[in-house]
N, C-alpha and C positions, 0 to 999 in steps of 0.2 A: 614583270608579269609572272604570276605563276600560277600553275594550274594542276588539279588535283584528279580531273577526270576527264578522258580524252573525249575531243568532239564527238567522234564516231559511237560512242559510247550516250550521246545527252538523247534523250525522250522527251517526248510528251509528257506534258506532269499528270498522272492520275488518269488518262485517255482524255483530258478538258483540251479545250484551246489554248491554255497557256501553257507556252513554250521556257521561259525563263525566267527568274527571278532574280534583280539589279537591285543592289542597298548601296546606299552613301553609305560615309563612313561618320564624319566629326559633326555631332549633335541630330544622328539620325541611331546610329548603332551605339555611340558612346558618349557619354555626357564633356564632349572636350572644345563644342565653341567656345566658352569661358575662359577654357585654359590658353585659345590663342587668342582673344583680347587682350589677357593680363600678360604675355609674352612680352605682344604687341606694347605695351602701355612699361611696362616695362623697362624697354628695350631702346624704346625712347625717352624714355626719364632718365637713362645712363647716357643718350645723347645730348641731353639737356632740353628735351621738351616735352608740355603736356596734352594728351590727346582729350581729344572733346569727344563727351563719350555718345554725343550723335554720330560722330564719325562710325560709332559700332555696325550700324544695320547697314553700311555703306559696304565696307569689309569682308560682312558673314560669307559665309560659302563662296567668297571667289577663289583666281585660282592666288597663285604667293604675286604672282609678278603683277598682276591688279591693284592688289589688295593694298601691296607694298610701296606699288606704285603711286596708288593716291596719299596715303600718308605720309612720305618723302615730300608731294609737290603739295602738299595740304601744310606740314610743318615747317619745311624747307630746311629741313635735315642735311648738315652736311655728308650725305654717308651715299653709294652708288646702291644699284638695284643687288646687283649679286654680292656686295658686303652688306645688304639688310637682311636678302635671302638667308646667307648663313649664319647671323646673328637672332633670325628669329625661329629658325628650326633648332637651333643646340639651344634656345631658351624653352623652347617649346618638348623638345626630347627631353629636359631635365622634370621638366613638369609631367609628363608620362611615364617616366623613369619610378616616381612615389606610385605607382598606382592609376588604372582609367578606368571610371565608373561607368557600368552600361547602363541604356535607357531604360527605362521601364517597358519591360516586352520586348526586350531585343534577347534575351538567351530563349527565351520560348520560341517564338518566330525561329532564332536559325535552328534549334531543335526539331523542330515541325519540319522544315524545309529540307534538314537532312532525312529524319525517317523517313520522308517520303520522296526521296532523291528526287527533289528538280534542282535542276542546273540551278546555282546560285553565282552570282560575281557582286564583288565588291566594288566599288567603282568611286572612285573619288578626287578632287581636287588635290590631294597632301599627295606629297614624294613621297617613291619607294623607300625610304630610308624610315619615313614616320608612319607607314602603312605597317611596315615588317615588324617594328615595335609594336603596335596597336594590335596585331594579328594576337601576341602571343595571348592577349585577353578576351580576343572572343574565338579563336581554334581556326586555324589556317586550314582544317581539314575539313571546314565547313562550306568552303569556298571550293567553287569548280575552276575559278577566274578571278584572280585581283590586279586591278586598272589603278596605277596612279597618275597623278597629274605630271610630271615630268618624263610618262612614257607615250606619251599618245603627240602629234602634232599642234593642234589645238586641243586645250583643256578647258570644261565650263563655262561659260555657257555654251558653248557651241556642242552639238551633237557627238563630237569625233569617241570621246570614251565609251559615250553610249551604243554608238553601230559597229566600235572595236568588239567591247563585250559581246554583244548578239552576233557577231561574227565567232568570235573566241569560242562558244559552246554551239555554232550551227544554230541561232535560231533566227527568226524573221523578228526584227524590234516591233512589227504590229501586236506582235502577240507573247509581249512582254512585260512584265509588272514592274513598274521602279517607284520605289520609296527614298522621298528625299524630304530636307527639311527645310531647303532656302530658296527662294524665287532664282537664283542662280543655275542651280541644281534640276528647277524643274523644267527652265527653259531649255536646258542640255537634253534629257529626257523627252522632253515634248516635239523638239527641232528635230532629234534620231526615230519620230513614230512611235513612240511606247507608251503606255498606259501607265499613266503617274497617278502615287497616292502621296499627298503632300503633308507632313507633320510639323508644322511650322515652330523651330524651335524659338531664334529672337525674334525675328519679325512676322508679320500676320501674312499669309499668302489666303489669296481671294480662292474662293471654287471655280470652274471654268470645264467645257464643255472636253470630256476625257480624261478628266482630273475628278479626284476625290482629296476632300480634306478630310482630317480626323486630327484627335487633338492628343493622340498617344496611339503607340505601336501595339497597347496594349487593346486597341480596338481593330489590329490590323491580324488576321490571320491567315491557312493555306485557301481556305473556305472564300474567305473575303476576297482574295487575291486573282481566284478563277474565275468570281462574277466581273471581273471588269475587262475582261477576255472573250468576246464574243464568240460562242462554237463555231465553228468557222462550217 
């Protein structure tokens, strides 16, 4: 975890209702679901098997031990959970290592959300190890809070990173914005109380009642973020 601006210090964003603002990381801020399929696919063709590329939407946005876990007992891979773990972070680090593309709208949005200092946290399924390399391309000093999935108890779907975060910066998760891009992602967000906007990067996520869809960040801004915050 690490953090940029001490609780005592987080406000109100702009005098509105909204308290905080929560961003996934992999295929909401930066263009890298791709990069862990092809890890993934990878990683087991040097085990000697091929993935079926429906397996993909099965995968997206969970946490590693999920994710991993169904493609071990999907393939029948000889290899244990934590020798897949490490085989598919240092595949996945080498592939982050040339370069990570951000989303369309994501340097704007964390530009907006710094001038006008609301608490931001990162919040995501990937370990600290693949967060801290990710950070250096979108500015670690953009973040109040960054949440990985190997620091929290439970990680995705369950709430736990989400009510960490609104604890991290002091705020109530009612009157909180999170932007994510996987039906994994939203049920974390949704189960913790916060106000989800969903960017569905592989697979399609429905609309649903405290949810917003939108088909790019580049339709998500501070403006849009305070109407789904009710002035309390």
């Amino acid at each position: 975890m690490t953090s940029t601006v001490p609780a005592s210090l987080v406000r109100t964003a702009g005098g509105s209702a909204l308290q905080a603002v929560f961003l996934d990381m992999d295929g909401t801020l930066v263009d890298t679901e791709g990069f862990w399929w092809d890890a993934e696919v990878e990683v087991f063709a040097d085990l000697g098997h091929r993935l079926d590329e429906s397996w993909r939407d099965v995968v997206v946005g969970g946490p590693m031990t999920r994710s991993a876990g169904f493609l071990i007992e999907s393939t029948g891979a000889d290899v244990t959970l934590d020798e897949l773990t490490v085989l598919l972070n240092e595949r996945f680090e080498r592939r982050i290592g040339r370069g990570v593309p951000l989303m369309p709208g994501a340097e704007r949005l964390l530009a907006e959300l710094a001038l006008h200092r609301v608490p931001t946290a990162l919040v995501s399924a990937s370990h600290r190890r693949i967060i801290d390399r990710v950070l250096h391309s979108l500015g670690p000093d953009r973040f109040t809070l960054t949440v990985a999935g190997d620091e929290v108890p439970r990680t995705k779907p369950h709430p736990d990173p989400y009510l960490f975060a609104a604890r991290g910066v002091g705020a109530d998760p009612a009157r909180c914005a999170v932007v994510e891009d996987t039906a994994t992602g939203v049920a974390a967000a949704e189960a913790a109380g916060c106000r989800v906007v969903a960017v569905p990067s592989v697979a399609p996520i429905a609309p649903a009642e405290g949810r917003v869809v939108v088909s790019s960040l580049e339709e998500v801004d501070l403006g849009f973020l305070r109407t789904l915050v009710p002035t309390a």
